[in-house]
C-alpha positions in Angstrom: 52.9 85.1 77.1 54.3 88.0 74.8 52.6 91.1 75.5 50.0 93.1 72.9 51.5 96.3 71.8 51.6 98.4 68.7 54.5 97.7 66.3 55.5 101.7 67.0 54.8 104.5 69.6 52.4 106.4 67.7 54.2 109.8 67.9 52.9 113.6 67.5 52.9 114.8 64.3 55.6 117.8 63.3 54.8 120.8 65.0 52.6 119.5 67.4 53.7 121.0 71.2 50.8 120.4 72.7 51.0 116.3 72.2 51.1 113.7 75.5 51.7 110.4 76.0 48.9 108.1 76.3 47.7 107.1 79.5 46.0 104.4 81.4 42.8 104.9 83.3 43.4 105.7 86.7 40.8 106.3 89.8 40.2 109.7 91.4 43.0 111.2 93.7 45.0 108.4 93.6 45.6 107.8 89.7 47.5 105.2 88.6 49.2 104.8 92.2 46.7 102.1 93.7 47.5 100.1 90.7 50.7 100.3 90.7 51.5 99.4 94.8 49.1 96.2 94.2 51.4 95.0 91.5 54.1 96.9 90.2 55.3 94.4 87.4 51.8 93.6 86.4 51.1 97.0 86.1 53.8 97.8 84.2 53.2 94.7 81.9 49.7 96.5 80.8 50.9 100.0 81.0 53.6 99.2 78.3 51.5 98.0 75.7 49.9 101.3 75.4 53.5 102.8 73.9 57.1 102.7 74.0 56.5 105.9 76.6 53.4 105.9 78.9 52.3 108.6 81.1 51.6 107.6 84.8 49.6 109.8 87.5 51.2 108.5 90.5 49.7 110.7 94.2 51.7 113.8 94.4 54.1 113.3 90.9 53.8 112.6 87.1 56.0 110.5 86.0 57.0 108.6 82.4 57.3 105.0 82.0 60.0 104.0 79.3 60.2 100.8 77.4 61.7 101.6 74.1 65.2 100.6 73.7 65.8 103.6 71.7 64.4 105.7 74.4 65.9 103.9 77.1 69.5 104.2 75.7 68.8 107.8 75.1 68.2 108.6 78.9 70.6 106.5 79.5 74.0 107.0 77.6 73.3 109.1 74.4 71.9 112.3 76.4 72.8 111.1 80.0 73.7 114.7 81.2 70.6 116.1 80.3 69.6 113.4 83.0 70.0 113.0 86.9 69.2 110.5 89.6 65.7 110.5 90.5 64.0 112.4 94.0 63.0 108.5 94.5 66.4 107.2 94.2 67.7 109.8 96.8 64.9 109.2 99.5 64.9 105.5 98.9 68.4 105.4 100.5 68.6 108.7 102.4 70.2 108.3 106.2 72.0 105.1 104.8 74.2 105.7 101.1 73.7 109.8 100.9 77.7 109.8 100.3 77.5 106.9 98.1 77.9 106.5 94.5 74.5 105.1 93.9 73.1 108.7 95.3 75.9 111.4 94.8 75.8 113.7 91.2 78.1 115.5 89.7 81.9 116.3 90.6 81.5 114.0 93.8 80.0 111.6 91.5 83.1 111.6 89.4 85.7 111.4 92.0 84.2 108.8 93.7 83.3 106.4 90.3 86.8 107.3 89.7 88.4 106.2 93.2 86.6 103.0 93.3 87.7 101.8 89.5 90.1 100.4 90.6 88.8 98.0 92.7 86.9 96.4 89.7 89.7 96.7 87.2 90.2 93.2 85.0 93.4 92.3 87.4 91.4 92.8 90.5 88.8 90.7 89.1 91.4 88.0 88.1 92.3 87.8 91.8 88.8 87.6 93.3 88.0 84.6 91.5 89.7 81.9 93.1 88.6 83.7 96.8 84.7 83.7 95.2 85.5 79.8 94.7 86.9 79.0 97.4 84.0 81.0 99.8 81.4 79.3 97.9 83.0 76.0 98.6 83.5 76.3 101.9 80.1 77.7 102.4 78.5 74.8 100.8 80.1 72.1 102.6 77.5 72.9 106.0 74.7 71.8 103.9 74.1 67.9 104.8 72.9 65.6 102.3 68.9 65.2 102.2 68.7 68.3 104.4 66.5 71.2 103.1 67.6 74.6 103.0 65.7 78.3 103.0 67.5 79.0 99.2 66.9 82.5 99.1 67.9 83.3 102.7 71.3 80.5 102.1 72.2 82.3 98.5 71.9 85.7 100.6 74.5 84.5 102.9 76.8 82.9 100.6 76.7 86.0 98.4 77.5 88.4 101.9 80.3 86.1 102.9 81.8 86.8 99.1 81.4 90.2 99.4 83.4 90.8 102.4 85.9 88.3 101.8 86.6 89.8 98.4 85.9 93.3 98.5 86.7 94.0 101.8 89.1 91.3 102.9 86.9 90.6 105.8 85.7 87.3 107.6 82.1 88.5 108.0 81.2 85.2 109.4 78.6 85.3 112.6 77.9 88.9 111.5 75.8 88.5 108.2 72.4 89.4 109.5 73.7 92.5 110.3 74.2 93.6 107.0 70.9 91.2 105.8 69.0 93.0 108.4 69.6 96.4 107.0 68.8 95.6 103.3 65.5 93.7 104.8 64.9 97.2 106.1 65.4 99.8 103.2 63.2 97.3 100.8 60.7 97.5 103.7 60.7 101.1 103.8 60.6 101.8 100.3 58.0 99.0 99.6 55.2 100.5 97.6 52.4 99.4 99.5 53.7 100.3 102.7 50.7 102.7 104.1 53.5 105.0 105.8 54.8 106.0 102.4 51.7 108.6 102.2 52.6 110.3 105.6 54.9 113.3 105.7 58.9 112.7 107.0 58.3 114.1 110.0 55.9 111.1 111.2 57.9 108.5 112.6 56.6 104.9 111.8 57.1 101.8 113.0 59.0 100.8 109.5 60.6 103.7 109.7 62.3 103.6 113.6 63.2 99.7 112.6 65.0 101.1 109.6 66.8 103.6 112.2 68.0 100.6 114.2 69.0 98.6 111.3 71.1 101.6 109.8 73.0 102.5 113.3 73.6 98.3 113.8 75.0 98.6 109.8 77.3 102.0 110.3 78.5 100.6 113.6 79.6 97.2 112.3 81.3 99.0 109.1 82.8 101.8 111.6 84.7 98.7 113.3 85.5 96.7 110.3 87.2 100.0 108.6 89.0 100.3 112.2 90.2 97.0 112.3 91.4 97.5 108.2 93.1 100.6 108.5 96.5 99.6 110.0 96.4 96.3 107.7 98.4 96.2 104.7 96.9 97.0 101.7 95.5 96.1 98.2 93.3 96.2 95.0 90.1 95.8 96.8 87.2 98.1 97.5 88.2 98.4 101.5 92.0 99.4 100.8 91.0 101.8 97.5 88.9 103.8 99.8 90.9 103.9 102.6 94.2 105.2 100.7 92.1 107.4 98.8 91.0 109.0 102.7 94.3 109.2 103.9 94.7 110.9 100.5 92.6 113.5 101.7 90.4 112.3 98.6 87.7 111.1 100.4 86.3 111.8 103.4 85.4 109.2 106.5 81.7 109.5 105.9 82.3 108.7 102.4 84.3 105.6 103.2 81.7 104.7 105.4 78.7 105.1 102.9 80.7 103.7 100.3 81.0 100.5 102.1 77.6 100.4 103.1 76.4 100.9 99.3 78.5 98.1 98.2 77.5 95.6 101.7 73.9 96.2 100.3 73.7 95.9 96.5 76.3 93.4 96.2 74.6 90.7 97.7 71.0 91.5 97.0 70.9 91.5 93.6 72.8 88.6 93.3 71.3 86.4 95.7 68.0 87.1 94.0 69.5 86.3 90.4 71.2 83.2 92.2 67.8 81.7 93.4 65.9 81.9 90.7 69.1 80.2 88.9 68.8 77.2 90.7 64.9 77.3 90.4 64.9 77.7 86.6 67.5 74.8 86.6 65.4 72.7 88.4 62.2 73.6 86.0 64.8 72.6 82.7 66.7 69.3 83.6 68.4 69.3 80.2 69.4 72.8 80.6 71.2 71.8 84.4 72.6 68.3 82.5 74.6 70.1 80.1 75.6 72.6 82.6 77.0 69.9 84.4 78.6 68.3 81.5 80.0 71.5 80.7 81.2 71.7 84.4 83.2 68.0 83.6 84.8 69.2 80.5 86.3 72.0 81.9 86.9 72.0 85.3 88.3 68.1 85.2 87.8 67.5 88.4 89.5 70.5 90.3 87.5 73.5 91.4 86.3 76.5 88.7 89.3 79.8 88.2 89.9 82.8 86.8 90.4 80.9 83.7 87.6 78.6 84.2 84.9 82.0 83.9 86.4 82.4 80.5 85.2 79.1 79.3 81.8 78.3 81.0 80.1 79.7 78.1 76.9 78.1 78.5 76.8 78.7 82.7 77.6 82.4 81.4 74.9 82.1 79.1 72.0 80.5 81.7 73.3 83.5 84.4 72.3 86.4 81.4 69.0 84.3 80.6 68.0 84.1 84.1 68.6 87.9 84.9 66.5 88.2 81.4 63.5 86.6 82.6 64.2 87.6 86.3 65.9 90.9 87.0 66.4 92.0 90.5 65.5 95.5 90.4 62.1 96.9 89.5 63.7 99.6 86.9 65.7 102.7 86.5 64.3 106.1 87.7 66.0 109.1 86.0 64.5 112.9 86.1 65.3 115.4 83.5 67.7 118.3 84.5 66.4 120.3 81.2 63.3 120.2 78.9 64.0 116.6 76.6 62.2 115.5 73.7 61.4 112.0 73.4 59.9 110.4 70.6 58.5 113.5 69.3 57.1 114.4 73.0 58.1 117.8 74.7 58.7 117.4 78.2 60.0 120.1 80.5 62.9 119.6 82.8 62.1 117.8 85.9 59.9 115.0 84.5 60.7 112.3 85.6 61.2 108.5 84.3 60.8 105.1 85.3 62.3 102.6 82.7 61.6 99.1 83.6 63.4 95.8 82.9 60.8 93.5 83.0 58.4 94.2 80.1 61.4 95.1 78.1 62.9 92.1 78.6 60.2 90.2 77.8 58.9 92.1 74.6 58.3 90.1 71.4 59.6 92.7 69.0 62.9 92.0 70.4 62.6 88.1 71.5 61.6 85.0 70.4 59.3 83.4 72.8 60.1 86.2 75.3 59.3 84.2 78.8 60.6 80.7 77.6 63.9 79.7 79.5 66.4 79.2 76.5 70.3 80.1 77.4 70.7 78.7 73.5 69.5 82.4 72.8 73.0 83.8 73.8 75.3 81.8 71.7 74.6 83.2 68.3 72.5 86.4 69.7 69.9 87.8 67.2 70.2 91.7 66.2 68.0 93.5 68.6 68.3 96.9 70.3 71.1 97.5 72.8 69.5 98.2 75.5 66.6 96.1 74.9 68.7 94.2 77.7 69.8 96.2 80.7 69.9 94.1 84.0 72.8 96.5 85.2 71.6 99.7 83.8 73.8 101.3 81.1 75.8 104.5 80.4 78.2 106.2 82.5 76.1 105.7 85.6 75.6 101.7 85.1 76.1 99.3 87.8 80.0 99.8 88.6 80.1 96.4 89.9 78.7 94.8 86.6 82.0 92.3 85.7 82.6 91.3 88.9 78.8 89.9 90.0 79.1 88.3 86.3 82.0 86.5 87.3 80.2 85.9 90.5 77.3 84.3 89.8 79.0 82.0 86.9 81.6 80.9 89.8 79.1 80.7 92.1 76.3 78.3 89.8 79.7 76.0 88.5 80.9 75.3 92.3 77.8 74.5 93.1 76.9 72.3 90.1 80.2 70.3 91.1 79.4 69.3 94.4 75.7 69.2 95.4 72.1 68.7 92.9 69.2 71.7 94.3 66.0 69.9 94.6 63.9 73.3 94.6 60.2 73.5 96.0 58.5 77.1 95.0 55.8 77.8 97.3 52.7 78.9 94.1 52.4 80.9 92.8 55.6 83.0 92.1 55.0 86.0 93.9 57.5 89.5 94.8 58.0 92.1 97.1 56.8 95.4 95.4 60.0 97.0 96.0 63.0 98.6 94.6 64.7 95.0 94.8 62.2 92.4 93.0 63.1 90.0 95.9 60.9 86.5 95.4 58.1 86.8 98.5 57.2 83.2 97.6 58.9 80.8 100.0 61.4 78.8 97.9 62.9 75.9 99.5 65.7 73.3 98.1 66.8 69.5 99.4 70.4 69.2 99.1 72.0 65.9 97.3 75.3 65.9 97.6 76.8 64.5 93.9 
């Protein structure tokens, strides 16, 4: 269902400085929070109607929740320096990416966005392709016919194995839980309904002391991988960028290190989520996987999916952008204000901060027709809508750096698949997620494998 909002934010009138953005009801002490750890997106859904920019009373912070497109893109990109990472963002992955480009700002920032271009230039991506193909292949020949597969936890470790074969020119193979066992970790610590989240840092938890162990098993395997790379000769991808750029003197070994570690984590969460509920919207829409497959036939003939292939799987493309329309892996964007802003007419003073959520934008009737129907048709003749009223990867200069190649991915990924096995897929009702920073399906969703 479409959501019921006003056709505008009401905004204050001229003049008016004392003006605030509605609000929902909250309960004492707690405010908004309690809602909001129960069910984050359902929350959100409701909060939303109430205006293109809510206020939310969450224990121990104010913060802003954003769904106008126009508001969204000007946090984002128009007046992105008058914006910063969010406190959240930095404690979410403190002790694990602090040298990373998801949590550095400023100069760093720069040098490191800039030393890892590279490694997702258009050539580099040309020569991952046939390597994502050739590890999804590979990977996919294990599965027996009739036998039934975890999907979520399989499309996990298909997507690490891709990761380290193409961006680190690794064989991760036997040591995948290593890196799945951290990410399990972080989302645990940073789940929202995690009691522990209310106790000051200095208060070790049991969450917390598994997330120690998970980080030291992560930093040792990457220490030893970057060992065994360093004397290797070198390329375009992610491993070799940042190890010239340390020999360089450009980077430091903790940076390397982090680095690594962000891209380890991110690149396979986020697109073993979007993969899963790929193959489970397929299954839901037969006609929708049929012409995928025919599509698969007329262009492939046969062979295996390239380079060249990506260009041409237009409706595969177009089913991958639906499904991260419907679906996105991450709860939202937080952003805090480095300056007093105005947005849509409200006066807020530096430090607020912003939380600006895919979900209900994504889904919001102004923008889409039937919003939560299933229809890659949508993308082949796309209506006029608001930029960023789609913005699965973030946007501006701060956007998901790895956006082009996990495109390429998960189009690669669904065609070699659709070539050589059909996904019976089973979703344990109702569809539920874990209220954390990655919208990870909690639901158990299973597959039976045919092979074609």
């Amino acid at each position: 269902m479409a959501f019921d909002r006003p056709p505008m934010t009401r905004s204050p009138s001229a003049g008016d400085t004392t003006a605030v953005p509605p609000s929902p009801d909250g309960i004492p002490i707690l405010g908004n929070g309690l809602a909001f750890a129960r069910n984050p997106i359902d929350a959100i859904k409701r909060w939303s109607s109430l205006g293109d920019i809510v206020r939310l009373e969450i224990p121990g912070q104010t913060m802003y929740l954003v769904t106008g497109p126009e508001l969204i893109e000007q946090i984002l990109v128009a007046e992105h320096e008058r914006f910063t990472i969010s406190p959240a963002q930095r404690e979410t992955f403190r002790g694990i990416e602090d040298h990373a480009v998801t949590t550095t700002t400023g100069d760093r920032w720069e040098r490191l966005r800039s030393t890892l271009r590279p490694a997702f230039s258009r050539g580099a991506m040309d020569r991952y392709a046939d390597r994502i193909v050739d590890t999804a292949a590979t990977y996919i020949e294990q599965w027996d016919d009739g036998e039934r597969i975890d999907l979520y936890r399989e499309m996990r470790l298909l997507t690490v194995r891709i990761l380290a074969d193409t961006l680190l020119d690794v064989d991760i193979r036997g040591q995948e839980d290593v890196v799945m066992n951290a990410a399990d970790a972080l989302v645990d610590r940073a789940n929202f309904r995690r009691p522990g989240q209310l106790l000051p840092d200095w208060i070790p938890t049991p969450t917390d002391r598994r997330f120690e162990r998970a980080v030291s098993d992560l930093d040792a395997y990457v220490d030893d991988l970057i060992a065994d790379r360093k004397d290797r000769e070198r390329g375009d991808d992610l491993c070799s960028v940042l190890l010239d750029a340390r020999d360089a003197g450009d980077l430091s070994s903790e940076e390397v290190r982090h680095n690594v570690v962000a891209m380890l984590l991110a690149g396979h969460d986020s697109p073993s989520v979007a993969l899963t509920h790929v193959w489970r919207l397929l299954d839901e829409h037969p006609d929708v996987q049929n012409a995928l497959q025919e599509e698969y036939v007329a262009v492939v003939d046969g062979d295996r999916p390239t380079g060249e292939s990506y260009i041409t799987l237009e409706q595969t493309q177009n089913a991958v952008s639906e499904t991260l329309r419907l679906y996105p892996p991450t709860l939202g964007i937080t952003r805090q204000a480095t300056e007093p802003v105005t947005l849509d007419g409200y006066d807020l003073s530096a430090g607020a901060q912003f939380l600006c959520p895919q979900w209900p934008v994504h889904r919001d009737d102004r923008f889409w027709s039937e919003p939560t129907a299933f229809d890659p048709t949508r993308w082949e003749d796309p209506a006029v809508r608001p930029e960023y009223a789609y913005f699965p990867f973030s946007g501006g200069p701060r956007n998901c750096i790895g956006i082009h190649f996990a495109r390429q991915e998960l189009t690669l990924v669904v065609a070699t698949i659709l070539g050589e096995v059909e996904l019976d897929v089973t979703v344990d009702e109702p569809l539920k997620f874990t209220p954390s920073l990655q919208l990870r399906p909690e639901s158990d969703i299973t597959a039976t494998v045919h092979r074609q």
